[in-house]
C-alpha positions, -999 to +999 in steps of 0.1 A: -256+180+408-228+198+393-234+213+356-211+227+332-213+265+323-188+271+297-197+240+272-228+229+254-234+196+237-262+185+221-269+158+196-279+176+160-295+164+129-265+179+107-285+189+081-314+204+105-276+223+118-262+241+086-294+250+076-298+273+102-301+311+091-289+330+119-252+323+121-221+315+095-197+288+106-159+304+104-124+284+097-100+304+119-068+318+101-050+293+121-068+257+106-050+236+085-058+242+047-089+216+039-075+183+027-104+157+020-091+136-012-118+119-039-109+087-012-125+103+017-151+118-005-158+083-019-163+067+016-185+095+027-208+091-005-210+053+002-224+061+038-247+082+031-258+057+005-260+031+030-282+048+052-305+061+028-312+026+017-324+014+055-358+024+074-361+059+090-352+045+126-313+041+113-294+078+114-253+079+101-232+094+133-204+114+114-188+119+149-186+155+173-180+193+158-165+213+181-169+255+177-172+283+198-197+314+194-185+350+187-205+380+171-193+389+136-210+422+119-243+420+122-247+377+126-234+353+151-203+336+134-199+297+151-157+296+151-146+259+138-127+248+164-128+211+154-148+196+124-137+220+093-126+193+068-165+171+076-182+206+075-166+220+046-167+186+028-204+184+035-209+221+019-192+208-013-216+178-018-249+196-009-231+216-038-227+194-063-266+184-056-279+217-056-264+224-092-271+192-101-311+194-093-314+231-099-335+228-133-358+197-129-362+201-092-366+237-085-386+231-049-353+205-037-327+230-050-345+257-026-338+232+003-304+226-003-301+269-010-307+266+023-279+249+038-252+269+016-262+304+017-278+327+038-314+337+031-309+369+033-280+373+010-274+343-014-241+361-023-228+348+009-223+314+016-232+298+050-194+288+055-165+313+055-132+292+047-096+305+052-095+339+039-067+326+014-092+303+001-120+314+002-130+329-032-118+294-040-146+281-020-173+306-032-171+304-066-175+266-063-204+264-045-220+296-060-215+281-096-191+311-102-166+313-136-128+314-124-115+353-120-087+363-145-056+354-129-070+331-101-055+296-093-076+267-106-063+240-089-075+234-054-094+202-031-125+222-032-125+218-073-115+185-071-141+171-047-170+192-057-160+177-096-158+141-080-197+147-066-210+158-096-195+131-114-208+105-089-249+120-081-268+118-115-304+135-115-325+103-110-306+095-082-304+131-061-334+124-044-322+093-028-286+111-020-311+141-001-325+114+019-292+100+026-281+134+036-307+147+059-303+111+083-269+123+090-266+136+128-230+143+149-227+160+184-224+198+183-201+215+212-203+253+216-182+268+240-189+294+261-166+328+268-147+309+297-142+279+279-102+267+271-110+257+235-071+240+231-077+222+259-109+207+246-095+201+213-071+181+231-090+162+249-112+153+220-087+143+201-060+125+224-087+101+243-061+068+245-046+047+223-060+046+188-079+015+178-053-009+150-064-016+119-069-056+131-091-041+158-113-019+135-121-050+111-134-070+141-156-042+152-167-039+113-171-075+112-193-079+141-210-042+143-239-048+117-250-084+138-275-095+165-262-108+197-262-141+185-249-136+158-218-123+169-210-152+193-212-173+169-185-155+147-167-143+179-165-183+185-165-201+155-140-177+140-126-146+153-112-165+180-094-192+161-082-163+134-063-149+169-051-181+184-033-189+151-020-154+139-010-144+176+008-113+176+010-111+134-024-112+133-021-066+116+005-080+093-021-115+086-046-093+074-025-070+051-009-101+036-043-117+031-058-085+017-028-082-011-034-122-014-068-113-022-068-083-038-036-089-061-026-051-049-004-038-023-021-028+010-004+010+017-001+018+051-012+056+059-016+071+090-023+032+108-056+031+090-044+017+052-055-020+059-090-011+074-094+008+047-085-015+026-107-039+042-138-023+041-135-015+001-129-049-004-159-059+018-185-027+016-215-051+026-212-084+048-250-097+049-246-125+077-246-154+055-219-140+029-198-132+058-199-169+072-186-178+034-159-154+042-148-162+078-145-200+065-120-187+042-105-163+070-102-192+094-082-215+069-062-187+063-054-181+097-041-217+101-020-219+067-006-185+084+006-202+117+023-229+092+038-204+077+051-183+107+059-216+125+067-245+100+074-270+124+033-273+129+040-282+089+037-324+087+049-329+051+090-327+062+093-313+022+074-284+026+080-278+062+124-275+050+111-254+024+089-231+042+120-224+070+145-216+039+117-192+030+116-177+062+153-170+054+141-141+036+111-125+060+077-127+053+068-107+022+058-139-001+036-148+024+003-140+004+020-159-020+024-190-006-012-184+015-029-184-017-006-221-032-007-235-001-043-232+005-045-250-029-028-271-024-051-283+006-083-277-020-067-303-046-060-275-069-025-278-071-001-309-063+028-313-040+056-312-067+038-278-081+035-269-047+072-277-041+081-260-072+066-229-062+087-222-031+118-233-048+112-206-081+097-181-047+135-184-032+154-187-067+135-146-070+145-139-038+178-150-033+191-138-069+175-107-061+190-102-029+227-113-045+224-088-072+210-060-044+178-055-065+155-052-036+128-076-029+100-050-021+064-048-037+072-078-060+043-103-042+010-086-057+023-086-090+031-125-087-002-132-069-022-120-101-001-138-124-004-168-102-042-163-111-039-164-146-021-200-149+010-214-139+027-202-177+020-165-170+035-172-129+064-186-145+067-159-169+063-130-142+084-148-123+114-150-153+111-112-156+119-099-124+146-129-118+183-115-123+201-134-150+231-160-144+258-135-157+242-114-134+251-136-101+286-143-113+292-112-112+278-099-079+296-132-063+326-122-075+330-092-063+300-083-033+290-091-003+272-124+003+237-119+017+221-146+035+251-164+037+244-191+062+214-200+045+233-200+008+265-221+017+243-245+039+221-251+011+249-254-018+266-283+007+233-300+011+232-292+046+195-291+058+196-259+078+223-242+093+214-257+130+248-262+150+269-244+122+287-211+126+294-188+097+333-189+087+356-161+069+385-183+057+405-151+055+397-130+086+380-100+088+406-082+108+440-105+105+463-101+129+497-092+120+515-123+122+481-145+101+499-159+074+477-177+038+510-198+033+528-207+067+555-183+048+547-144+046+530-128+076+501-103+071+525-077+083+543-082+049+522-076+029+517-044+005+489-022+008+479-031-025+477-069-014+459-065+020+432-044+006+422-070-021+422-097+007+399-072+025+377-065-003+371-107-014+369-112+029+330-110+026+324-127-007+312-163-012+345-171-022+360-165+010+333-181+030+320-213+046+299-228+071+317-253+104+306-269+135+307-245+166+333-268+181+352-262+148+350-228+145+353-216+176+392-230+176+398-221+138+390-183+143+418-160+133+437-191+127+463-190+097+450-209+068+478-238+075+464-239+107+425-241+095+435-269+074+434-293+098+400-284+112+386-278+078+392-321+072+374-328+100+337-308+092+310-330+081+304-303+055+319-315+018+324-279+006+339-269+041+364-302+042+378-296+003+391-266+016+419-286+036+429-297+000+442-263-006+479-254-003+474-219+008+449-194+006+453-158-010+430-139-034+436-160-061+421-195-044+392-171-034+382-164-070+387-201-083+363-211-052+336-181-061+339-196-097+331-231-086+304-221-060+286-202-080+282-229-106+266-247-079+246-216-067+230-211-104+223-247-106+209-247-068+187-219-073+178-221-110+161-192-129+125-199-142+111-192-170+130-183-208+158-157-219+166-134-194+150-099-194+159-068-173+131-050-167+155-019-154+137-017-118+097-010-137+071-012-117+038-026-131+011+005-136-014-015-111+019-018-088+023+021-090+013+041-056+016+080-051+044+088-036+037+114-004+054+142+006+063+153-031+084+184-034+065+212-042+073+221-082+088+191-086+071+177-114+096+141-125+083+115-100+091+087-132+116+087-157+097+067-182+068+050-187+068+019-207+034+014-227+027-016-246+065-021-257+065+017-265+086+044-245+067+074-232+086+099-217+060+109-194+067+122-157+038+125-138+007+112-129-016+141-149-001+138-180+000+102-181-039+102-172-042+119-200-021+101-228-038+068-215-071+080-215-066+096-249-048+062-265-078+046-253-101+063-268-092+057-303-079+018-296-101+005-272-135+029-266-157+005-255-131-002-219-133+036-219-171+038-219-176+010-196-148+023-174-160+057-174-198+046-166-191+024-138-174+050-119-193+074-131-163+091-148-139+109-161-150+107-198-185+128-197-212+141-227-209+176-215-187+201-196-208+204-169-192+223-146-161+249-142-130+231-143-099+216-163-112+195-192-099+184-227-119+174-259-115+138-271-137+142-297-168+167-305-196+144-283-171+138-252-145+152-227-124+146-204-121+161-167-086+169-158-092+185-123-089+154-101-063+149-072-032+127-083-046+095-065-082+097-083-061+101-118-038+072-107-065+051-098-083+057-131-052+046-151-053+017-134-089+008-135-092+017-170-062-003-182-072-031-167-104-029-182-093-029-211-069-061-203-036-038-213-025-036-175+006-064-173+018-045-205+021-007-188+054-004-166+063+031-144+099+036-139+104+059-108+130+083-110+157+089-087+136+112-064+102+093-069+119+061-054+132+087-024+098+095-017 
């Protein structure tokens, strides 16, 4: 039997690990700074939770540390090869424990001494961070004040303030317990040992498991055999035959559907994520209850991708218009269609729906709005009645005045689907696209049988070429048709014009010649017909100047270091705020809350466990809101955002807070 010499694995209790006295773990110079966010942190608290709560037979595997042995002065150092951000995140909530239990539970906070110092010199902590950070690091797990002059803001802070906030006393015991089931693999290499080529291979072992592929393993992982035949049968299955390949984009549609928020996509993991908060327990029989729902999902999904499977012809026309426009209404129209099959909605309301769903689109795509991130915020006012849909719907929908002038004078989008569905064509099957006035005319093209191309001024050709692409200018023939009429001089078109089964393609051989002026009167007259085609809901038009709602709002990544504007405004309850970033407006809110709506505050604050606390109780940012309380400022951006949030909608003033991004925070 061949052995290897140079590497050593062994399965570890992690605890039983950092406790030992006789070494300090290192981060080489050339780690990455850590980067655990209150997200990761939250996750990791909810597992060791989990398996505190089951029988002493269940341990939490928190995955393989990689390090190699060296002698430091006087100790063996282990080098972090792999592992840093678990290791040092680990440190920071044994941390928050140890200062937590320090005073009622002297005999525990010697245990957990254990694990973050030496015993030999409590000075020195057990883990030696980057040497730029790591009087950070020490004075955060050694309780320390802050050194004149030394930055305050860092992950270590941040985290180590989120686990304090989260562990109260009567529940430290259970975290210990928690904490000492935790057990990874630990790999120490020898002298001879290529540690890069180890990392690699750790780390690069095949192609990474899909979000879709992680919430079947999550959905099946926690069941007996039997068990998971039955939902690998009943449902999984089914959920696959009917989403096909869509089935990563199925479940980030269902979980905004569900969730009424946007599903953000980071690093391939967002909708797993995303998942698994949504879903933190699935006992067999509440998952059953789900997977119903899943499955009938699944199938209004394949309707949706494929309407011809749709047998109502109504809805079926309207579900392939609304494929005109891709499929980011689909949680939508899940939600109403699904409904509609429960009796909870009709088939007019149901048919009304997708027409006001296209008006949104197709307005917004006219006026060159964008159509992004517009579906959660219509799937929670969907929830709240059909006046508030119709209302969130009127918002966000570009006025009449609006269209005309984008008609006039832009590009048509969509254009096949627009002209065939102002001449009551159903679908554009068979029927080419037409430019009346060519795109590139050639010299001798003529709009009167008189005056060649050639002839005319500079002035003149460019205005043809600037209406060529407008509604105006455009129309919808038979292949036969248009194949013969392209590039044609409009005397010449006439005659082909007459003979297309399309009414607003056969008026056009009424014309007597065609120039820029006919091309206005004709976008004038369509886009009567386009208003009144594709009506807007709701009452008196309201620009809403591109604002985002606040439960809409996502940190923006890669953020310019010292660039502090990511919004320009922030609309609050009809007031204006000129507020720019994420810290100060955590702190306005939190403060306007406090004096008009202290009891969403409270609640907020005790659910979560935070940010509005009795007493400062560690070293940190914080500001007073009054002599009994305070608030903690020292969270990462996405805790603070996510607290605005929660708290607003708490206290039911959500669909009145709007963000408006700035130029830059909409780059991002």
């Amino acid at each position: 039997m061949v052995t290897a010499t140079n590497v050593d694995a062994t399965a570890v209790n992690t605890i039983g690990w950092l406790s030992a006295a006789d070494w300090t773990i290192v981060v080489p110079v050339y780690q990455r700074q850590y980067r655990w966010d209150i997200g990761g942190c939250e996750q990791l608290l909810a597992d060791i939770r989990a398996v505190a709560d089951l029988d002493d037979r269940h341990m939490h595997f928190i995955g393989s540390i990689l390090s190699s042995a060296s002698r430091g002065s006087g100790d063996t150092e282990l080098v972090l090869i792999d592992g840093q951000q678990r290791t040092t995140t680990l440190m920071l909530l044994v941390a928050a424990l140890q200062h937590t239990v320090r005073e009622a539970h002297p005999e525990l906070a010697d245990e957990l001494q254990r694990v973050l110092v030496h015993s030999q010199d409590p000075s020195r902590t057990k883990l030696r961070p980057h040497p730029a950070w790591a009087s950070v690091f020490e004075r955060v797990v050694l309780d320390l004040s802050p050194t004149s002059g030394e930055q305050r803001d860092s992950r270590f802070d941040d985290n180590y303030a989120f686990f304090r906030s989260q562990i109260s006393l009567d529940e430290a015991p259970h975290i210990w317990r928690g904490l000492q089931k935790l057990e990874h693999v630990a790999i120490t290499l020898g002298a001879g040992a290529n540690a890069q080529q180890i990392f690699e291979s750790l780390n690069s072992t095949g192609e990474p498991l899909r979000d879709h592929e992680l919430i079947h393993n999550y959905v099946l992982m926690g069941l007996n055999h039997a068990e998971q035949r039955r939902v690998e049968s009943d449902f999984w299955q089914p959920i696959e035959r009917d989403t096909g390949d869509e089935i990563a984009a199925f479940w980030r549609q269902y979980l905004t559907m569900r969730t009424g928020r946007e599903v953000t996509v980071v690093g391939g993991r967002g909708v797993y994520d995303a998942f698994r908060h949504e879903f933190p327990r699935l006992e067999f029989a509440d998952l059953l209850a789900h997977a119903e729902e899943w499955r009938a999902l699944a199938r209004v999904y394949r309707l949706l991708l494929d309407p011809a499977h749709e047998p109502d012809a109504g809805i079926a026309r309207q579900l392939r218009s609304l494929n005109t426009f891709g499929s980011g209404m689909y949680p939508l129209v899940m939600r109403a269609y699904r409904d509609l099959e429960q009796g909870r909605i009709d088939r007019a309301e149901m048919l009304e729906t997708l027409e006001m769903v296209q008006s949104l689109l197709v307005r917004r795509s006219v006026v060159g709005t964008g159509t992004d991130r517009l579906v959660a915020r219509l799937c929670r006012a969907r929830e709240e009645g059909r006046d508030a849909f119709v209302s969130a719907l009127s918002r966000i929908t570009p006025s009449d005045e609006r269209i005309a002038v984008a008609l006039k004078y832009s590009e048509l989008p969509h254009a096949a689907y627009v002209l065939g569905r102002i001449a009551g064509v159903d679908g554009a099957e068979g029927l080419e696209l037409e430019h009346v006035f060519p795109l590139a005319p050639s010299d001798s093209w003529s709009g009167d049988g008189v005056r060649e191309w050639s002839s005319y001024t500079e002035d003149e050709q460019n205005s043809h070429r600037a209406l060529a692409q407008t509604i105006g200018n455009l129309t919808v023939l038979e292949e036969h048709l248009a194949s013969r009429a392209f590039d044609r001089s409009f005397p010449e078109k006439k005659a082909l014009y007459a003979r297309s089964s399309v009414a607003t393609t056969a008026e056009l051989a009424e014309r007597g010649s065609w120039g820029t002026a006919a091309i206005a009167e004709r976008s004038a007259r369509l886009t009567e017909r386009f208003v009144h085609v594709w009506r807007r809901p709701g009452g008196p038009a309201i620009d809403d100047d591109g604002l985002t709602p606040i439960l809409d709002a996502v940190r923006r990544r890669g953020w310019p270091p010292g660039w502090h504007r990511e919004w320009s405004y922030v609309e609050y309850c009809g007031e204006h705020w000129e507020i720019y970033d994420v810290k100060h407006l955590f702190n306005r809110v939190f403060k306007r809350l406090w004096a008009d709506a202290r009891d969403a505050v409270v609640s907020y604050s005790a659910r979560r466990g935070g940010p509005v606390y009795t007493a400062q109780s560690w070293n940190g940012q914080w500001d007073r809101l009054d002599d009994e309380h305070s608030l903690y400022m020292g969270w990462d951006s996405s805790y603070m955002l996510s607290a605005v949030q929660g708290v607003l909608d708490e206290a039911g003033l959500a669909p009145e807070v709007f963000v408006k991004y700035s130029y830059i925070g909409n780059a991002m």
